[in-house]
C-alpha positions in Angstrom: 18.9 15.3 22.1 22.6 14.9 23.2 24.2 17.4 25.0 26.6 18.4 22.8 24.1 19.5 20.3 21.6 20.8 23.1 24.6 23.2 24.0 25.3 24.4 20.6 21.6 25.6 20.2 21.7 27.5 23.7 25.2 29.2 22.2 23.2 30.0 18.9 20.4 31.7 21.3 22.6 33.6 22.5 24.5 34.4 19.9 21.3 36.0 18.0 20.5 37.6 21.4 24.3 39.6 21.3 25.2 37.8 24.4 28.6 37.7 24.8 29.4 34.3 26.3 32.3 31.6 26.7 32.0 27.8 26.5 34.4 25.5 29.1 34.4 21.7 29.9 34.5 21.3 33.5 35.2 17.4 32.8 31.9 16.3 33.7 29.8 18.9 32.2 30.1 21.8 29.9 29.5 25.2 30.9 28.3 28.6 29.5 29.4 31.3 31.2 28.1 35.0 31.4 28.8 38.2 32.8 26.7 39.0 35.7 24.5 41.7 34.1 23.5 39.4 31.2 22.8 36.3 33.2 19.2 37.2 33.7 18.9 37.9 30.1 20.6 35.0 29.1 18.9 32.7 31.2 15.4 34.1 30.3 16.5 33.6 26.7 17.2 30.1 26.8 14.2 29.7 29.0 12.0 31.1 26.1 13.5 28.7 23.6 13.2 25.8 24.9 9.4 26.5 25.9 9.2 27.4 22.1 10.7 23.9 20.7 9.7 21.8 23.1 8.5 18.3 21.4 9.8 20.1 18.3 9.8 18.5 15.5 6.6 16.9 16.0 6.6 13.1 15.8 5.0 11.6 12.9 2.1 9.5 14.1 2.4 5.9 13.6 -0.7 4.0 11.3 -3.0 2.4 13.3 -3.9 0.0 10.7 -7.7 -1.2 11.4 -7.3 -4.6 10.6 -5.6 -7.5 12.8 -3.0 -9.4 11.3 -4.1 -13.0 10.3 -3.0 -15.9 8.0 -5.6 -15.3 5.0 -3.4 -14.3 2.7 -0.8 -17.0 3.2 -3.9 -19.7 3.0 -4.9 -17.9 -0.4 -1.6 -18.1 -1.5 -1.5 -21.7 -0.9 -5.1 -22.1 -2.5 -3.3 -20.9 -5.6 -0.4 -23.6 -5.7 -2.9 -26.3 -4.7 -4.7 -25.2 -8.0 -1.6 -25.5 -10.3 -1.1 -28.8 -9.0 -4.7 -29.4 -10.3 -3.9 -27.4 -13.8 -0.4 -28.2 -14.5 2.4 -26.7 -16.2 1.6 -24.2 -18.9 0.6 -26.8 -22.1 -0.9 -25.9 -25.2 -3.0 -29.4 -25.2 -4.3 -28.3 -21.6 -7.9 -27.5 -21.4 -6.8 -25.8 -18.2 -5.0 -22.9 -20.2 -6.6 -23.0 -23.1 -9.9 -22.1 -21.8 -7.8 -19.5 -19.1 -5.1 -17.6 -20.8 -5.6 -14.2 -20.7 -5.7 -13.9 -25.3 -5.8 -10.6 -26.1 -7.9 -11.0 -28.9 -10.2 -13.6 -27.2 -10.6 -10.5 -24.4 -11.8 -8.1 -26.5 -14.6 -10.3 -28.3 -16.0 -10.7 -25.4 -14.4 -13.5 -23.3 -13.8 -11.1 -20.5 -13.4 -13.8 -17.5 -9.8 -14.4 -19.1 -8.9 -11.8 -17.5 -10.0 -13.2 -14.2 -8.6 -16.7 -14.8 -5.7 -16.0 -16.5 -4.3 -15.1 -12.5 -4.8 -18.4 -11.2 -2.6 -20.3 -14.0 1.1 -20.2 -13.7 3.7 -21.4 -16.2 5.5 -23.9 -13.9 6.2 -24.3 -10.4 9.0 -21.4 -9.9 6.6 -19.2 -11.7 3.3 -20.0 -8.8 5.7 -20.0 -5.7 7.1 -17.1 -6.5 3.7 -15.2 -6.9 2.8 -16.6 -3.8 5.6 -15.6 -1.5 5.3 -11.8 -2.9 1.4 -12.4 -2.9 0.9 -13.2 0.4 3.6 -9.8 1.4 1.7 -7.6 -0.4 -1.9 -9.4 0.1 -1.2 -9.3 3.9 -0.2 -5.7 3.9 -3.9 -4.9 2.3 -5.5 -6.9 3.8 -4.2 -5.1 7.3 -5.9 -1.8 5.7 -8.6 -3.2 3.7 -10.0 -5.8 5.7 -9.4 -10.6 5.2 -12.6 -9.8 2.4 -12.2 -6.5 1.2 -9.0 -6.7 0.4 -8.4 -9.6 -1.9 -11.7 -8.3 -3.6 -10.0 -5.2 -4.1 -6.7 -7.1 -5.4 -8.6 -9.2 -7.7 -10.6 -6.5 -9.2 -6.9 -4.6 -9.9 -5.4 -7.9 -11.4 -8.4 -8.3 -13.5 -8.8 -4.7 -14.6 -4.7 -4.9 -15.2 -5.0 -8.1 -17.7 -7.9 -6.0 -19.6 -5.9 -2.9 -19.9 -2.5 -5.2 -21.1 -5.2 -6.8 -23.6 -6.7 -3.3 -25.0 -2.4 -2.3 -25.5 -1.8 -5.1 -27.4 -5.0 -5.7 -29.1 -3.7 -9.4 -30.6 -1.3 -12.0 -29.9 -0.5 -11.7 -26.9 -1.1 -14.5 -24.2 -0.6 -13.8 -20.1 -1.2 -15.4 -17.3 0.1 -15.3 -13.6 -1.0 -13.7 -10.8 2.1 -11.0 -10.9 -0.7 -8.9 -12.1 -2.5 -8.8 -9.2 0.5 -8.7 -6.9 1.7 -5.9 -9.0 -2.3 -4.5 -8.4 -2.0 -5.4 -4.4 1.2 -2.6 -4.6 -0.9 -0.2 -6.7 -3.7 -0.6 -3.7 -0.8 0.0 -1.1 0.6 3.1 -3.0 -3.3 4.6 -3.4 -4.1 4.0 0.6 -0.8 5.8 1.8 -1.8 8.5 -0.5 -5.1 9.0 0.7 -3.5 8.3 4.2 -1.0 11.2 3.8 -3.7 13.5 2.8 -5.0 13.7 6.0 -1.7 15.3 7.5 -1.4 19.0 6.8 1.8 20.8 5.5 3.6 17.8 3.7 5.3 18.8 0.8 4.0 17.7 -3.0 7.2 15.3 -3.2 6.6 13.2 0.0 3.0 12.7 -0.9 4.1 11.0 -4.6 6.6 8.8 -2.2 4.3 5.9 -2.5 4.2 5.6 -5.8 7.4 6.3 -6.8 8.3 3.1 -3.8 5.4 1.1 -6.6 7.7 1.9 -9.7 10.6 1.1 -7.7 9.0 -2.4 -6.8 8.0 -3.2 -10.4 11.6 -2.2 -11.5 12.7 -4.7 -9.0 10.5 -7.6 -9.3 8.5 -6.7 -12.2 11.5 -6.3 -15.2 13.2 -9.9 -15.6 13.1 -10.8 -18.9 10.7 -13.7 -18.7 8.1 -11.4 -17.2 5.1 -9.5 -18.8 6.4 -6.2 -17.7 3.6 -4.1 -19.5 1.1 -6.5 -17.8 2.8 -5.8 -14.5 2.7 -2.0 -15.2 -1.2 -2.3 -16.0 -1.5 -3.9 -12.8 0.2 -1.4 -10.8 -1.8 1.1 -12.4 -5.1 -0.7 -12.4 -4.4 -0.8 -8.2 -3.4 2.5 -8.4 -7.6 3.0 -9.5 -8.7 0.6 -7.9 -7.5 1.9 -4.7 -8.0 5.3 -4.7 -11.8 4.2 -5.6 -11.9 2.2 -2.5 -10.5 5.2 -0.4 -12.6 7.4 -1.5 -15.9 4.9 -0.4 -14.3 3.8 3.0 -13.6 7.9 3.8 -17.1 8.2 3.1 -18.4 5.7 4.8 -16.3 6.4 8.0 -17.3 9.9 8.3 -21.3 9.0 7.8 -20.7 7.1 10.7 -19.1 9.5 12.6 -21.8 12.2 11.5 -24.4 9.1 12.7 -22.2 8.5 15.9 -21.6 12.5 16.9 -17.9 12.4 17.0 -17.0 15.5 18.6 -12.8 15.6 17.7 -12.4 15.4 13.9 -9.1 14.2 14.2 -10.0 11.6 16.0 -10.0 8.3 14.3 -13.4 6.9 12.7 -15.1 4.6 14.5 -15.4 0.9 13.5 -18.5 0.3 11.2 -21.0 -1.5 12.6 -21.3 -3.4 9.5 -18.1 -4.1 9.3 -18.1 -8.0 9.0 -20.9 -8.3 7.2 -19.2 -6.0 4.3 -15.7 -8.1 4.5 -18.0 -11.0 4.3 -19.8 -10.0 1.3 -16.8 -9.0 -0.1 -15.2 -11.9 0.3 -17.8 -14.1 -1.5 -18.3 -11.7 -4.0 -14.4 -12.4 -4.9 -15.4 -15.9 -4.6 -18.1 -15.8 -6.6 -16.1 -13.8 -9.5 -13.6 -16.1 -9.7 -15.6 -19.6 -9.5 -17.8 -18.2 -12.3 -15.2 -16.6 -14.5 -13.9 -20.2 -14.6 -17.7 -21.7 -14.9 -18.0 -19.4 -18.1 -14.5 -20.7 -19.6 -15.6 -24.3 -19.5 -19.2 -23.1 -20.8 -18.0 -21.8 -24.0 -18.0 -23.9 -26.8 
């Protein structure tokens, strides 16, 4: 606090006290002076309120996120623009998209895995590197929270889930593919996380607490509304994360405080301790995205 502004408080104190009192620069310092039978009062005053606001307001504690920082999402990223290299440009004689592109109507008879492989075909090459530059922002981001297995899981489910819901809308005629989807779904997962992050701290007003996802509309706004995109299929995603997310808050909360109850963690505000099966879940999460995506594209080339 400057001194200017730590002087006008002490004049307020003693305004509310009915001290009279007179303010003079002395050059190098101001001074407050007093008459002689109030400067006990006065001093006492001043005394009380600064043992009353001291560290006042409270600093907002930084997130610890649990998760180091490391290049998985970047090499993801770049796993996706090897793959168009592989598929191509969008083409109507490629087997690639034909068998891939999230159909609306193809979805909802059945061919479900569109929805999964429709996120790793890109119309040309502006259309993949730009997924992967705001994919690997976002995927890092989760991936810092969730976990290197976890949290592209998490993000595919969301992209996934987003193409179903942006099928089910449309019910017909209407083809998608990208990964914006699940980018739009790694946001969604952000905005969910904080909100269950903010939940923890007591006495934050309603409109602070909806700050994250009003930051995710602002984001699809921003990136999500050119009009080449599939803004409705971006909006699914960010909702579908939104889910998404809050489901996986709601199991990690639960797991960390079993393993505090298991542990005997003394200070509930302490932060959770780390699983002890914490690799082997990010792990088994991360072949299970695996897994998802390899067959999803195994089914596509299985179906007559």
């Amino acid at each position: 606090m400057s001194r200017i502004a730590q002087l006008r408080e002490w004049t307020l104190v003693l305004s509310s006290m009915g001290i009279a009192h007179a303010v003079r620069d002395r050059g190098e310092a101001w001074v407050i002076l007093v008459s002689a039978e109030d400067h006990a009062r006065a001093a006492e005053a001043i005394r009380l309120y600064e043992v009353e606001n001291r560290n006042w307001p409270p600093r907002r504690q930084r997130e610890l996120l649990p998760h180091a920082r490391s290049l998985v999402a970047p090499l993801l990223m770049l796993l996706l623009v090897l793959f168009f290299s592989v598929t191509g440009p969008a083409d109507r004689s490629s087997e690639w998209f034909a068998r891939g592109t999230a159909s609306s109507d193809r979805i909802l008879h059945g061919e479900l895995w569109r929805a999964v492989t429709a996120l790793t075909l890109h119309a040309d090459t502006l259309h993949v590197l730009g997924n992967a530059l705001t994919g690997s922002i976002f995927l890092s981001a989760v991936n810092r929270r969730l976990g290197d297995g976890r949290g592209p899981l998490v993000v595919l489910l969301a992209g996934a889930l987003g193409n179903w819901m942006n099928a089910v809308w449309h019910r017909s005629g209407h083809l998608s593919i990208g990964a914006s989807t699940a980018v739009f779904g790694a946001v969604g997962v952000l905005a969910a996380t904080q909100l269950a992050l903010d939940q923890r701290e007591k006495g934050r007003p309603w409109l602070e607490r909806m700050a994250p996802v009003v930051g995710g509309l602002a984001l699809l706004g921003m990136l999500g509304a050119s009009p080449h995109s599939d803004l409705l299929a971006h909006l699914f995603g960010l909702g579908a994360g939104l889910v998404v997310g809050i489901a996986a808050s709601i199991l990690m909360t639960f797991s960390r405080r079993r393993g505090s109850s298991a542990a005997g963690s003394a200070d509930a505000d302490a932060p959770p301790p780390p699983a002890r099966n914490s690799r082997a879940v990010q792990i088994a999460s991360a072949l299970a995205a695996l897994t998802i995506v390899l067959g999803s594209w195994a089914l596509a080339f299985r179906t007559v």
